[in-house]
C-alpha positions as CSV (number, residue, x, y, z in Angstrom):
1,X,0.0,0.0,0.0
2,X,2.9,1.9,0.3
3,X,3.9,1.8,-2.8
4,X,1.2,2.7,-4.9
5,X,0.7,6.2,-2.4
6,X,4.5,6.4,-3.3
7,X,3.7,5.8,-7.0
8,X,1.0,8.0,-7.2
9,X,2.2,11.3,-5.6
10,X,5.9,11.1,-8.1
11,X,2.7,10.5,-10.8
12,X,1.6,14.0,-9.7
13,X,4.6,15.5,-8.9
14,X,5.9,14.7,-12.5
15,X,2.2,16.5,-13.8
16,X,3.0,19.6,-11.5
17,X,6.1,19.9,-13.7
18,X,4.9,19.2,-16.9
19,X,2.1,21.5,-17.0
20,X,4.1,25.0,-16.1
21,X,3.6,26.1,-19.5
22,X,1.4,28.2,-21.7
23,X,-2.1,27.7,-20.6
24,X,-3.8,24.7,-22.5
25,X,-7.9,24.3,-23.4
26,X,-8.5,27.7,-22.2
27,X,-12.8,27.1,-23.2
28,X,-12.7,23.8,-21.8
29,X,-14.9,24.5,-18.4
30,X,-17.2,27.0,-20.2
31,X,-19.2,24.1,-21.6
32,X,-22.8,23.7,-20.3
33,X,-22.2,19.8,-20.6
34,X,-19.0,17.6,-20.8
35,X,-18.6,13.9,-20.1
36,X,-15.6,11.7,-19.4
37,X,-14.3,8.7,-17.9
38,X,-12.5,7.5,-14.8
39,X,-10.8,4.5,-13.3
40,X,-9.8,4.3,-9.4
41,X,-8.6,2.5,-6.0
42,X,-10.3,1.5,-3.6
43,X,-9.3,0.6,0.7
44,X,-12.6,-0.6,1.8
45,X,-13.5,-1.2,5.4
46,X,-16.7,-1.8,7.3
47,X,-18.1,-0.1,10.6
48,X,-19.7,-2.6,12.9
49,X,-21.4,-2.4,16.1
50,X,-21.3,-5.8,18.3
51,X,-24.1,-7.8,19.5
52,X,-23.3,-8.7,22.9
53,X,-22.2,-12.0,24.4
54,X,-25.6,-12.7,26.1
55,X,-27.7,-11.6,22.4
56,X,-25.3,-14.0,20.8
57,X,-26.1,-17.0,23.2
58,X,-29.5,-16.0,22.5
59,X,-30.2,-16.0,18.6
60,X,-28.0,-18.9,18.9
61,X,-30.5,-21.2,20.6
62,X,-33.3,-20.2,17.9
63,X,-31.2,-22.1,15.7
64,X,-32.4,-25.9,14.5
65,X,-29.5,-28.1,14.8
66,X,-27.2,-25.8,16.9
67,X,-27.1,-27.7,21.0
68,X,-27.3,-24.9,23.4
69,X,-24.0,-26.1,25.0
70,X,-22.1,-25.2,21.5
71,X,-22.9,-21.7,21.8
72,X,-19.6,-19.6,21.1
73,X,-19.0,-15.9,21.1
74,X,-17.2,-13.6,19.0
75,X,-15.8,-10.4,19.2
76,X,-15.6,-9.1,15.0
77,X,-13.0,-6.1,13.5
78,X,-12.5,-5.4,10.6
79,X,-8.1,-5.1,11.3
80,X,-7.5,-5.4,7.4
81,X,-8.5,-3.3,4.6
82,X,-9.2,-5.0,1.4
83,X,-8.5,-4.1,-1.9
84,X,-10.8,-2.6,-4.5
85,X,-10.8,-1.2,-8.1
86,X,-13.7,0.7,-9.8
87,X,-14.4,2.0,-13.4
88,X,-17.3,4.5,-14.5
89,X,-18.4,8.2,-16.6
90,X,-19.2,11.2,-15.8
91,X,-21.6,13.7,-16.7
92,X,-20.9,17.0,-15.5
93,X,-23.5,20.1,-16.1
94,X,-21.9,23.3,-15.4
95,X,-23.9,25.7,-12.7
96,X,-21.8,28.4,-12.3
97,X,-18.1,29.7,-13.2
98,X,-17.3,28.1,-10.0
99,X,-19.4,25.0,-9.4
100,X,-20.8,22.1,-11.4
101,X,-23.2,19.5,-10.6
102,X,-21.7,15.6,-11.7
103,X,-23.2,12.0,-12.3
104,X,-20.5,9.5,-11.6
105,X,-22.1,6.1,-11.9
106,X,-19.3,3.2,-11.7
107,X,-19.1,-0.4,-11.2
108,X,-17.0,-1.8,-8.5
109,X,-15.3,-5.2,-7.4
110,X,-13.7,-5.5,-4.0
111,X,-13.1,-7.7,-1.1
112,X,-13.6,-6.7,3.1
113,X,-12.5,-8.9,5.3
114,X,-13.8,-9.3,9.3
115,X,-11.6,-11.0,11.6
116,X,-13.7,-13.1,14.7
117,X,-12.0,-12.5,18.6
118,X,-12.9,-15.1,20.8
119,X,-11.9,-18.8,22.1
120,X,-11.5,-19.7,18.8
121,X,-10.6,-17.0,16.2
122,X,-11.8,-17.3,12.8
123,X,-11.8,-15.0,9.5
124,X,-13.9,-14.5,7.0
125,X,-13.9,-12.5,3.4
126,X,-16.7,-10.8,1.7
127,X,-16.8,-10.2,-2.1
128,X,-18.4,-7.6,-3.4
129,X,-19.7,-6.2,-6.8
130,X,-21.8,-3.5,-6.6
131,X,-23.2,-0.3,-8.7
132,X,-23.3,2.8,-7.1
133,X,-25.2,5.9,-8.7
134,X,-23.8,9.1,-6.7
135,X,-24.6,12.9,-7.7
136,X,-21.8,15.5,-6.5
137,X,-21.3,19.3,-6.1
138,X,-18.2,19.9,-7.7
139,X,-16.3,23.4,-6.3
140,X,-13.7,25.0,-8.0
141,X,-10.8,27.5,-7.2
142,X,-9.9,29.9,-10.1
143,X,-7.6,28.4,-12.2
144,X,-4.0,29.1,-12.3
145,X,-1.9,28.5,-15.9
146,X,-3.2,24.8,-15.8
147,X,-3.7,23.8,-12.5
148,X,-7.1,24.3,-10.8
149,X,-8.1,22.7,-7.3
150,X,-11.5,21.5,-5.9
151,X,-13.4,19.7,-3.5
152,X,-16.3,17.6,-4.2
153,X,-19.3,16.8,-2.2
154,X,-22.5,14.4,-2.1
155,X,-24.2,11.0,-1.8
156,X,-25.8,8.6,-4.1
157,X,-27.0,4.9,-3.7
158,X,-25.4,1.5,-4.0
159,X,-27.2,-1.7,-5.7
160,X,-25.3,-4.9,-5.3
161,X,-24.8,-6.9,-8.3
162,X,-23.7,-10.1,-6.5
163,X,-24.9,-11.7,-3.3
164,X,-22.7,-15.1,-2.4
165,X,-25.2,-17.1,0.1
166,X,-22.2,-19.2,0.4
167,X,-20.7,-16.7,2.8
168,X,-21.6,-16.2,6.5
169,X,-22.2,-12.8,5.7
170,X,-24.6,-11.3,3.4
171,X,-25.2,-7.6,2.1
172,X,-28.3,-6.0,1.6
173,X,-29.0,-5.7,-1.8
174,X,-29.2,-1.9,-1.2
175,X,-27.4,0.6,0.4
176,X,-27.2,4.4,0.7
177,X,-24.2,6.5,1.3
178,X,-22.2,10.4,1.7
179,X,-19.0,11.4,0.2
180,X,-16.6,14.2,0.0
181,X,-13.1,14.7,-1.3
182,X,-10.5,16.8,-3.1
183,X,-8.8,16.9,-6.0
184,X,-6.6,18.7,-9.0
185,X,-7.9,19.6,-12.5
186,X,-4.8,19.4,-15.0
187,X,-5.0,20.8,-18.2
188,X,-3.4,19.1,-21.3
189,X,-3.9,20.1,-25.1
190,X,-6.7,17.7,-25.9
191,X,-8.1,16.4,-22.8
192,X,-8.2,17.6,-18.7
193,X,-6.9,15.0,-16.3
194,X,-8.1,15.3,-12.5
195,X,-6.4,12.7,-9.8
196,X,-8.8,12.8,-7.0
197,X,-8.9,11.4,-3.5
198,X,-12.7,10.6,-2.0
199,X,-14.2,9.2,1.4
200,X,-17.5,7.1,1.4
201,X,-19.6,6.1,4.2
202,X,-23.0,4.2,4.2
203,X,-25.2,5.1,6.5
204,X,-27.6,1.7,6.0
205,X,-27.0,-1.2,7.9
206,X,-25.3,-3.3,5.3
207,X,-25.4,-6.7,7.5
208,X,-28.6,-9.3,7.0
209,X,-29.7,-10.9,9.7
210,X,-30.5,-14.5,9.6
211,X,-34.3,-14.3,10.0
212,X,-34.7,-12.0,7.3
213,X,-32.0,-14.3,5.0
214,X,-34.0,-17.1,5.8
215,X,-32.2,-19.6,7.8
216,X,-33.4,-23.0,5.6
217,X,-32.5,-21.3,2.7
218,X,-28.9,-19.8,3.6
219,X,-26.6,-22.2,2.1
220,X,-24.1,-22.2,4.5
221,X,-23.0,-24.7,7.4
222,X,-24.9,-24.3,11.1
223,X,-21.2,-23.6,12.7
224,X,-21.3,-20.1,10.3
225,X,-24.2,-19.2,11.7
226,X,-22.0,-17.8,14.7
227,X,-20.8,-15.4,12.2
228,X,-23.5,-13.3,11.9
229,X,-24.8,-13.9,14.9
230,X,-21.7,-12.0,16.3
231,X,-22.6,-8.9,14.6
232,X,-25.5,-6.3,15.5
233,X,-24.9,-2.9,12.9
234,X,-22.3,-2.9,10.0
235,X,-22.0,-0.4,7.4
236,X,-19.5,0.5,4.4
237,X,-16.4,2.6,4.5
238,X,-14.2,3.4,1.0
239,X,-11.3,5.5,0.7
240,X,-10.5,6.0,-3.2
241,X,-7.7,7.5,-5.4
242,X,-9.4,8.3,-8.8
243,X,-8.3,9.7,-11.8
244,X,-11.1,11.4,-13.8
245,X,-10.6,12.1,-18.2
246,X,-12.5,14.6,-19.2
């Protein structure tokens, strides 16, 4: 992980340098409506809130084929990020000199991973392939030769694509979720490049429970069940390097 923030800041260091010339697409932001491309990074995480030791013992003697005396406990974190990558457009209607209103639907892939404390540790990883359909306020400084700095605002709402019922853990199919960020708008000769650095957080609990999954039906063995069981809130965090074309 490192490496590629090492990798990336040289990248933008050596596009600092490059662009101290003449000014370059000097009518490129005065366009009503402009659309591009981007591809990005992605450190995801999750937030989750605990059930309790005495909940757990609980929901786990509801459960058919589970003996009350094989009850066990678990304490989950997410301790690792996982790694992500995510491709989409943009559509960007300008508002003002200064601010722009965007569409940035993209398709993701990923992979979280929760880690289980208790008498007998466990770990488990979640794959993940959703949509997400955001809509940002985009606010710009003035621009400077070729250079032009911004943050970015808003929220937009997730659909996942892919739902493993082989997992102990299952998403809900849909989520909803904030983000801000920052960025830089360089200016080449036939195109504007923008590396961008953005923080998401849903605010819907992600996590199914396994009455609503539907315990018969959930494919998974009765010792996963402890999994779930373990776990009482749980929603998405992404941190993401983009890097829009426009």
């Amino acid at each position: 992980m490192k490496n590629i923030f090492k990798y990336i800041l040289c990248g933008v260091m050596w596009l600092a340098i490059g662009q101290a010339h003449a000014q370059n697409n000097p009518y490129i932001d005065d366009k009503l409506l402009h659309f591009g491309f981007f591809i990005g990074v992605d450190m995801l995480s999750y937030h989750i809130q605990e059930n309790d030791e005495a909940t757990q013992m609980e929901l786990a003697a509801t459960l058919d084929n589970i003996p009350s005396n094989d009850s066990i406990v678990y304490h989950p974190r997410t301790t690792a990020i996982g790694p992500g990558f995510q491709v989409g457009f943009i559509t960007d209607l300008r508002l003002h000199r200064y601010l722009n209103l965007r569409l940035t639907p993209a398709l993701h892939f990923g992979e979280r991973t929760i880690d289980y404390k208790g008498d007998t540790p466990a770990r488990t990883y979640i794959l993940t392939i959703p949509v997400t359909i955001p809509l940002y306020l985009k606010w710009s400084a003035p621009r400077i030769n070729n250079y032009r700095p911004y943050v970015i605002v808003g929220g937009g709402v997730e659909f996942e694509c892919f739902r493993d019922k082989d997992k102990p853990i299952l998403h809900k199919p849909f989520d909803a979720f904030v983000s801000a960020g920052f960025g830089c708008d360089f200016y080449f000769r036939w195109f504007k490049l923008s590396p961008e650095i953005k923080y998401q957080i849903g605010f819907i609990d992600a996590h199914t429970p396994i009455p609503e999954a539907g315990a018969n039906d959930w494919g998974i063995g009765a010792d996963k069940y402890f999994y779930t069981n373990a776990i009482k809130h749980m929603t998405h965090q992404k941190l993401s390097i983009i890097f829009n074309f426009e």
